[in-house]
C-alpha positions in Angstrom: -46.0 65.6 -195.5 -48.3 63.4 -193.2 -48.0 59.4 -193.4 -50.3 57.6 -196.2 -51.6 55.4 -193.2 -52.2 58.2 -190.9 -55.7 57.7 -190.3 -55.1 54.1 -190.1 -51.7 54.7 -187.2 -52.2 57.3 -185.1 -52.4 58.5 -181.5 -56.4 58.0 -181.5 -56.5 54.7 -182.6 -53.5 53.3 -180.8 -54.9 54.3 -177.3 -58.0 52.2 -178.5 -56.6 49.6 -179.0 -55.7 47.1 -175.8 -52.3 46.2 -176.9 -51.0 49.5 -177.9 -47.5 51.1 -177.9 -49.0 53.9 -175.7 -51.0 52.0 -173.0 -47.3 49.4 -173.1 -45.6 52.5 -172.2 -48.2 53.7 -169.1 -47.8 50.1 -167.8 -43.9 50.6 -168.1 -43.9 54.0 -166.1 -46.8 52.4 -163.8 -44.2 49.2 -163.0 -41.1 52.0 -162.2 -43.1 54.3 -160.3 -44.2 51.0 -158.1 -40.7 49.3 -157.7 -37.7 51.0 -156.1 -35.0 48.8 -157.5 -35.5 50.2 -160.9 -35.5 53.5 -159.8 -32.6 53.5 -157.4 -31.2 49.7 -157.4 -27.7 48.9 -157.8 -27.1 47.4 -161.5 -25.9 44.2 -162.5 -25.5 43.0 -165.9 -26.5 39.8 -166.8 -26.2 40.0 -170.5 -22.8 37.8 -171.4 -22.2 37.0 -175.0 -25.9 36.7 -175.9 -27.8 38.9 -178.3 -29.8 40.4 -175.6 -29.7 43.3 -172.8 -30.2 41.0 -169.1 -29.9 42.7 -166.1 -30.8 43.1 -161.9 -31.4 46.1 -160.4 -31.4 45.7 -156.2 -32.6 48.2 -153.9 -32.7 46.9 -150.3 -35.1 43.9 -150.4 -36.2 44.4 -153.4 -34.8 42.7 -156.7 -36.1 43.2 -160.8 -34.8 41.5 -163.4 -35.0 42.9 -167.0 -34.7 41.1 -170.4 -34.7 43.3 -173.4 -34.6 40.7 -176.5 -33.1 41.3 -180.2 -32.7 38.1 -181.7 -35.7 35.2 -182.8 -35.9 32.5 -180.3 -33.2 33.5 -178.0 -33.0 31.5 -174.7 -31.9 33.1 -171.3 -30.5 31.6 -168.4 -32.1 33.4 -165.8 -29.9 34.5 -162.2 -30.9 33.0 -159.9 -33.4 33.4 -157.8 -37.7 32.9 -157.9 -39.3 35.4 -160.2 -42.7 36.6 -160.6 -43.5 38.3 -164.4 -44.9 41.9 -164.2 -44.7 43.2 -167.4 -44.0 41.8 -171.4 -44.9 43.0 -174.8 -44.5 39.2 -175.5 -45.4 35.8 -174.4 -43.6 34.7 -171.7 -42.3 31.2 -172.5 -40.5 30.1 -169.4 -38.9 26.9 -168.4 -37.5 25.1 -165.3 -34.0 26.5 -166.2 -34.0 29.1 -169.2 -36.3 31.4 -170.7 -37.2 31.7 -174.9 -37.8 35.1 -175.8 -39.6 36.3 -179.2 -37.4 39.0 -181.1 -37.4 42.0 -180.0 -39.6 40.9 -176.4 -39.4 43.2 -173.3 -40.2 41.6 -170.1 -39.5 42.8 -166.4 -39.7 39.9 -163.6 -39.5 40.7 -159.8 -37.8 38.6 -157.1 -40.5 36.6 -155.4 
């Protein structure tokens, strides 16, 4: 049976749009294919007792940092370090010393 909304949710009119699932996802694969550490970094977890999936990946000079969110308003301390955001499906809300997250936010940061 197809979706009563299919002509509203579909393929054709996500790519349209500019903050589509699809194009998310071809900004994801562009950000791995350009940074090493998430391809072949060593891992680190980050994610403590926290409702949330933190962790480094390191791959000779270069460092990532990855925040997968689940809860509403969830604040991060991040590791140390300068970071520079490359990719969210959120809005970054960052402080001097921790991070608030929307639920459910995705955001990849590398080591300046």
């Amino acid at each position: 049976s197809v979706n009563a909304h299919a002509s509203e949710q579909n393929l054709e009119t996500d790519r349209a749009r500019e903050k589509s699932i699809f194009k998310f996802y071809q900004r994801m694969l562009a950000v791995r294919k350009q940074c090493s550490a998430l391809r072949y970094g060593e891992f680190e977890n980050h994610s403590g007792e926290k409702n949330a999936f933190v962790f480094t990946r390191t791959y000779q000079k270069e460092r990532v940092l990855v925040v997968c969110n689940y809860e509403e308003g969830q604040t991060i301390v991040p590791p140390s370090g300068q970071w520079r955001l490359v990719l969210t499906n959120g809005v970054a809300k960052e402080k001097e010393k921790e991070w608030v997250f929307e639920p459910y936010q995705v955001a990849v940061y590398v080591e300046k």
